[in-house]
C-alpha positions as CSV (number, residue, x, y, z in Angstrom):
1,X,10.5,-13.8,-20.9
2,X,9.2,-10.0,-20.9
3,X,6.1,-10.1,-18.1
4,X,2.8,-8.7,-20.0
5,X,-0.7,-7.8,-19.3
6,X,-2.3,-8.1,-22.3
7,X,-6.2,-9.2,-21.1
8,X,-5.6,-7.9,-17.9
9,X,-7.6,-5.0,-16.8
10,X,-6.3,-2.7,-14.1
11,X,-7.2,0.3,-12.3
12,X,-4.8,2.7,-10.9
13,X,-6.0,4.8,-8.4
14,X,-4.8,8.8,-8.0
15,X,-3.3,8.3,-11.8
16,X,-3.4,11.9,-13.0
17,X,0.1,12.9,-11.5
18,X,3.6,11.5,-9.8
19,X,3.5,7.7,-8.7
20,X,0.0,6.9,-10.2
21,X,0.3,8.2,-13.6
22,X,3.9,6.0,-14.4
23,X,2.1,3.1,-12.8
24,X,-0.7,3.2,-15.3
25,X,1.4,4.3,-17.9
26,X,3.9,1.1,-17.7
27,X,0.9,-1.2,-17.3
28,X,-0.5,0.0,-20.1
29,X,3.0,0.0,-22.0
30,X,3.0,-3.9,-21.2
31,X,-0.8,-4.4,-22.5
32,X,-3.2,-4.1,-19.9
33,X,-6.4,-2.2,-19.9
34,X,-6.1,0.5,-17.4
35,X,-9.1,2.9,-15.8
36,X,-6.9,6.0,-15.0
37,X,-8.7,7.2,-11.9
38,X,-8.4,10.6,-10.5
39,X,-11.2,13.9,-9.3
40,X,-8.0,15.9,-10.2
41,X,-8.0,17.2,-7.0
42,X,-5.2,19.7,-5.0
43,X,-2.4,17.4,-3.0
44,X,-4.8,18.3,-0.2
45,X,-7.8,16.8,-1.7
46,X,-9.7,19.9,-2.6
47,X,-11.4,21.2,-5.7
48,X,-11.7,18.4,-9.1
49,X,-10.3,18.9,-12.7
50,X,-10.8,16.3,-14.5
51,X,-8.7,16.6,-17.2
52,X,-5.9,15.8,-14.7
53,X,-6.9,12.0,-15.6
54,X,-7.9,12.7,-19.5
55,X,-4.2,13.6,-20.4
56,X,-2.9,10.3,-18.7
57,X,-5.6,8.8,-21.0
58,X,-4.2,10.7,-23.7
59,X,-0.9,9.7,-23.2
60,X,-1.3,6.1,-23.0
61,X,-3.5,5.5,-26.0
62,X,-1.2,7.8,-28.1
63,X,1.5,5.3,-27.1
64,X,-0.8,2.9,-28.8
65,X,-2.3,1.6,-25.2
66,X,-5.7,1.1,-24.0
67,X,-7.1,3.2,-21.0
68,X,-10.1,5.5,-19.6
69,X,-10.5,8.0,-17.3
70,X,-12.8,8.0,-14.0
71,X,-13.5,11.0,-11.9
72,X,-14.5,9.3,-9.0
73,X,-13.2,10.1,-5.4
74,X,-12.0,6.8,-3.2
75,X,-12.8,8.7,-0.1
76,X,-16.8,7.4,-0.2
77,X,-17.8,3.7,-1.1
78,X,-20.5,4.6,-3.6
79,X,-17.5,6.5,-5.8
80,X,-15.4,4.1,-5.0
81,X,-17.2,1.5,-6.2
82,X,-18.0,3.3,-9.4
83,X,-14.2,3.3,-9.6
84,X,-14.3,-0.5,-10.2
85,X,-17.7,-0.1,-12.1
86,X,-16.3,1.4,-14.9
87,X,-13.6,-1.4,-15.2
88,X,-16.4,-4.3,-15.3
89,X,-18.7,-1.5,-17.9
90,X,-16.0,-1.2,-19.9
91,X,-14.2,-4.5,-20.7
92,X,-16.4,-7.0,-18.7
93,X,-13.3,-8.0,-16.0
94,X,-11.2,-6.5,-13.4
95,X,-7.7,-7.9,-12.3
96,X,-5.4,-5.6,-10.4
97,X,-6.1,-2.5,-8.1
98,X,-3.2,-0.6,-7.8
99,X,-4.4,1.5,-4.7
100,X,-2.2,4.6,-4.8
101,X,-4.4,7.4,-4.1
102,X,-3.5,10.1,-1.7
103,X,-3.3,13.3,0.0
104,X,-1.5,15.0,2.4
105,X,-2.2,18.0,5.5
106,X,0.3,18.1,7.5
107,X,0.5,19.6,11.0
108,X,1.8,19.0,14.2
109,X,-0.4,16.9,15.8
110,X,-1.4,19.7,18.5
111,X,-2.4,22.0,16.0
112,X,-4.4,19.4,13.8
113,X,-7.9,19.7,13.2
114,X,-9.8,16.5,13.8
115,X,-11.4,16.4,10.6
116,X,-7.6,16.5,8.3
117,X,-6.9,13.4,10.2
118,X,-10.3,11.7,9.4
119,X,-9.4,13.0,5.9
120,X,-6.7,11.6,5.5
121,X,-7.2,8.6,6.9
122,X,-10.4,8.0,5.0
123,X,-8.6,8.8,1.5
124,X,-5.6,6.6,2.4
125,X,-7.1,3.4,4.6
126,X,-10.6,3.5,3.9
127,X,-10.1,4.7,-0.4
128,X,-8.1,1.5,-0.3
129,X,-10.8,-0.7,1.7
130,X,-13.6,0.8,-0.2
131,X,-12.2,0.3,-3.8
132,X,-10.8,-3.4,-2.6
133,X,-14.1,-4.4,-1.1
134,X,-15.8,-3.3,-4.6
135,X,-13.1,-5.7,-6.5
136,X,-13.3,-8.6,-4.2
137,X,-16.4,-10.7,-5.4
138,X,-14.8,-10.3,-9.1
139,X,-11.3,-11.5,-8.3
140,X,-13.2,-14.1,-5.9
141,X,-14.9,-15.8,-9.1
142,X,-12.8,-15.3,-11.6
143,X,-9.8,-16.8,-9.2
144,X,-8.0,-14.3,-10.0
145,X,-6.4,-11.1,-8.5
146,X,-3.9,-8.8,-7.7
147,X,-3.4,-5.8,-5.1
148,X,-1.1,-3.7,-4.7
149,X,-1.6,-0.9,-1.6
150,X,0.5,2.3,-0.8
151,X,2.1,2.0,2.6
152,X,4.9,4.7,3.7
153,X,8.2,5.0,6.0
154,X,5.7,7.4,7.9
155,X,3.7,5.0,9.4
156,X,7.3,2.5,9.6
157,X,9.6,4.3,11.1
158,X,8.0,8.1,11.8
159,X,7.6,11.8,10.4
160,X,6.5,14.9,12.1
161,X,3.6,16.7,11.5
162,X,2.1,13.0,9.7
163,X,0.2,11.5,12.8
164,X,-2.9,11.4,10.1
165,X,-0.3,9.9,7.3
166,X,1.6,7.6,9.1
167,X,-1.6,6.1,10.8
168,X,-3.4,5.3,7.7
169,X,-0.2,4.0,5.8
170,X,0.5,1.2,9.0
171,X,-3.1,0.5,8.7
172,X,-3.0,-0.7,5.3
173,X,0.1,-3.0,6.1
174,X,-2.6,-4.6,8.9
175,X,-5.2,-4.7,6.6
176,X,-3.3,-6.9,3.9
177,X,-1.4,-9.2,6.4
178,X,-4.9,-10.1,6.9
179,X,-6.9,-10.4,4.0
180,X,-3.9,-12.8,2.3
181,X,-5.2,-15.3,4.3
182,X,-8.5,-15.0,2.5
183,X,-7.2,-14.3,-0.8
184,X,-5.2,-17.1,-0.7
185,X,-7.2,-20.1,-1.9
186,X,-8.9,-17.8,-4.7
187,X,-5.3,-16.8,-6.1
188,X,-5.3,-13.2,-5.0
189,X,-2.2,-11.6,-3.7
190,X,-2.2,-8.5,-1.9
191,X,1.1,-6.7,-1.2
192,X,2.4,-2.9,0.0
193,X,4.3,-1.0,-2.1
194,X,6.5,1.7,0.1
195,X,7.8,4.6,-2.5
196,X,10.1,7.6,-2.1
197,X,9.6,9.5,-5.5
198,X,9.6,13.4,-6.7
199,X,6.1,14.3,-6.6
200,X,3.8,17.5,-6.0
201,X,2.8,16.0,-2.9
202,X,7.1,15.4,-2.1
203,X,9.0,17.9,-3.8
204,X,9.4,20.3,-0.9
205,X,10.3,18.0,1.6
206,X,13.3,16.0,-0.3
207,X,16.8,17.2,-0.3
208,X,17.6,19.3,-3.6
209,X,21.0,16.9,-4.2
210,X,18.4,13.8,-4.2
211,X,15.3,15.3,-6.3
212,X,17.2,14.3,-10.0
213,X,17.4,10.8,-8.9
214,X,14.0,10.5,-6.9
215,X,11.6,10.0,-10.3
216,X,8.7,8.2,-9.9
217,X,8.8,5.9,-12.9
218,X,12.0,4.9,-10.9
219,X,9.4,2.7,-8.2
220,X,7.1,1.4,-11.2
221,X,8.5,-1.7,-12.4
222,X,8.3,-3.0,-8.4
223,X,4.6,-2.2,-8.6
224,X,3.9,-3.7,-12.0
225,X,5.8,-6.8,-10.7
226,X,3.7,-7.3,-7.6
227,X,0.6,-6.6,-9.8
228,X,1.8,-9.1,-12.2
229,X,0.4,-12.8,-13.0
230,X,4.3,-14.1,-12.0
231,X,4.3,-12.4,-8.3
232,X,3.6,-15.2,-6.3
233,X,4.1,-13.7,-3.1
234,X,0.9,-11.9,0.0
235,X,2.0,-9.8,2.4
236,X,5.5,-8.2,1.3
237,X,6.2,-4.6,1.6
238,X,8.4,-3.4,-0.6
239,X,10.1,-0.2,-0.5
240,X,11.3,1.7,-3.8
241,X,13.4,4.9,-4.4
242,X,15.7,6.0,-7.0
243,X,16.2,2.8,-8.4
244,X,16.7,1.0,-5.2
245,X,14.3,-1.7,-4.0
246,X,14.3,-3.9,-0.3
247,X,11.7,-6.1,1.6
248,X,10.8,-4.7,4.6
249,X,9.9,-7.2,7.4
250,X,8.9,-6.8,10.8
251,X,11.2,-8.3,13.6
252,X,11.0,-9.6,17.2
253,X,13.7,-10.3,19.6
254,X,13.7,-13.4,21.4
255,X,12.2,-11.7,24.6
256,X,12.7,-13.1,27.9
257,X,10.2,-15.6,29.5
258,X,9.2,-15.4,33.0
259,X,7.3,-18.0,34.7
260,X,3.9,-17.7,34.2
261,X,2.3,-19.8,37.2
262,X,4.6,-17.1,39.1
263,X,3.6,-13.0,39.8
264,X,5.8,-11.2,37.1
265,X,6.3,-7.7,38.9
266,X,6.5,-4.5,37.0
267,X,10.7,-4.3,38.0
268,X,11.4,-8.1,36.5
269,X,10.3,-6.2,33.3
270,X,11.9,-3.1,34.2
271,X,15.5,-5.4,35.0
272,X,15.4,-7.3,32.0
273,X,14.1,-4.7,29.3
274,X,17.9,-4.2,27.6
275,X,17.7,-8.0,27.3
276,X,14.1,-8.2,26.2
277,X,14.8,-5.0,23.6
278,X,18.4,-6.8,22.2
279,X,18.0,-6.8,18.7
280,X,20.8,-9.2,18.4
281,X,18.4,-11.8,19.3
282,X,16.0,-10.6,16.4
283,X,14.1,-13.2,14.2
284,X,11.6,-12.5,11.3
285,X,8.1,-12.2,12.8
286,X,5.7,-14.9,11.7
287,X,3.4,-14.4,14.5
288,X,3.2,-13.9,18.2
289,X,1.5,-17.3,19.1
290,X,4.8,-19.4,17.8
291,X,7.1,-17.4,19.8
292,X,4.6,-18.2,23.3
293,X,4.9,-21.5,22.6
294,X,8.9,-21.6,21.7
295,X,9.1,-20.4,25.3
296,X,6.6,-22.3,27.3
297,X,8.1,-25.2,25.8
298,X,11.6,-24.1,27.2
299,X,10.3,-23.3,30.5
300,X,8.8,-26.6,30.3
301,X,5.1,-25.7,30.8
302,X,4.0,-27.3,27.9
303,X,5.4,-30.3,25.6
């Protein structure tokens, strides 16, 4: 049965370009409503155009779709607000926020100017705080919502010259781990999308051999699936490139328990780190409080 959207009503943050203009543009394809939000600004979040968003607007209701534009910037929480404004104005509802907005300045973390890391940070973390805190109290009533956030391999596993990036994209996997738990009982999932596409903001950092297969309406069907009525799942990350898709999952070793009604010196840890660090031992992490108990149990300090 072909997955549709037709009475659903999205936004798609930074939707002029790249990532964020096939996310819309699929959504659209499959019948939602879709605000196509973008201030058109440089991959550095300078200057506006906002015909940037018009021609995605354009595009989709030529294609016989429903969408419309919004200039609004996600970096301050009156625009971003009027981000999900124009969904309710418009067609009276909102039920998916594909957070995807972005912006990159790079530099090694030395020669980084304070204010491109609160920049970047307050586009990436707080643009998808501010426009999810706007959407809550309608997904909240209507019992009803999907969220889908932009994380990064950044943040996962490291990039130099991203300390700003890679910050704000592990923040946003923290900041949905949590808020599933409160989404839960009002049927709102909230899960991380973790793309590697040809962009503006990507072109000059992938490998010329991988650009032809890198396109960004290659990660779009994972998003539209996570932002779709059948994802039943909070709290994934998935990552997407070139027609490839995976989970990713955080891990923890089994560790190594020392007495605690004993002093635990500074070299027990120091003798035992290979063992402690063996990812041989390795486990999908649920939470740290289980694993305390697993092995205070075993060391029979607790029944």
């Amino acid at each position: 049965m072909p997955i549709r959207f037709d009475n659903r009503v999205a936004i798609v943050t930074g939707a002029g370009a790249g990532l964020g203009r096939e996310h819309a543009k699929l959504l659209a394809s499959r019948g939602a409503k879709v605000v196509v939000n973008d201030p058109g600004g440089s991959v550095d979040g300078r200057g506006s155009q906002h015909a940037v968003a018009d021609k995605v607007v354009a595009e989709i209701k030529q294609a016989g779709g429903q969408a419309v534009a919004n200039y609004d910037s996600v970096a301050d929480e009156k625009s971003a607000a009027n981000i999900v404004r124009t969904a309710i104005d418009t067609w009276g509802r909102l039920d998916i926020l594909i957070a995807n907005a972005g912006v990159l300045r790079d530099k090694a973390f030395v020669n980084m100017e304070m204010d491109d890391f609160e920049f970047v940070m307050k586009v990436h973390l707080m643009g998808t705080v501010y426009t999810t805190k706007a959407a809550w109290p309608y997904f909240r009533e209507q019992k009803y919502g999907r969220v889908v956030v932009t994380t990064s391999g950044s943040g996962t596993v490291g990039n130099f010259g991203q300390a700003n990036y890679g910050a704000a994209k592990m923040a946003l996997n923290g900041f949905i781990n949590c808020l599933r738990f409160e989404g839960a009982k009002y049927n709102i999932m909230l899960n991380a999308i973790s793309p590697s596409a040809r962009t503006r903001m990507t072109e000059n950092l992938i490998p010329p051999a991988l650009l032809e297969f890198m396109r960004p309406e290659l990660v779009s069907p994972a998003v539209a699936y996570l932002a779709s009525e059948e994802c039943k799942v909070s709290g994934e990350i998935i990552a997407a490139t070139a027609g490839t898709f995976a989970r990713v999952q955080y891990f923890m070793t089994e560790g190594v328990a020392f007495d605690p009604d004993k002093p635990v010196t500074l070299e027990m840890v120091q003798e035992n780190f290979d063992k402690l660090t063996d990812l041989d031992t390795a486990t999908p992490s649920v939470g740290l409080m289980g694993n305390i108990e697993r092995q205070l149990r075993e060391l029979g300090k607790i029944k």
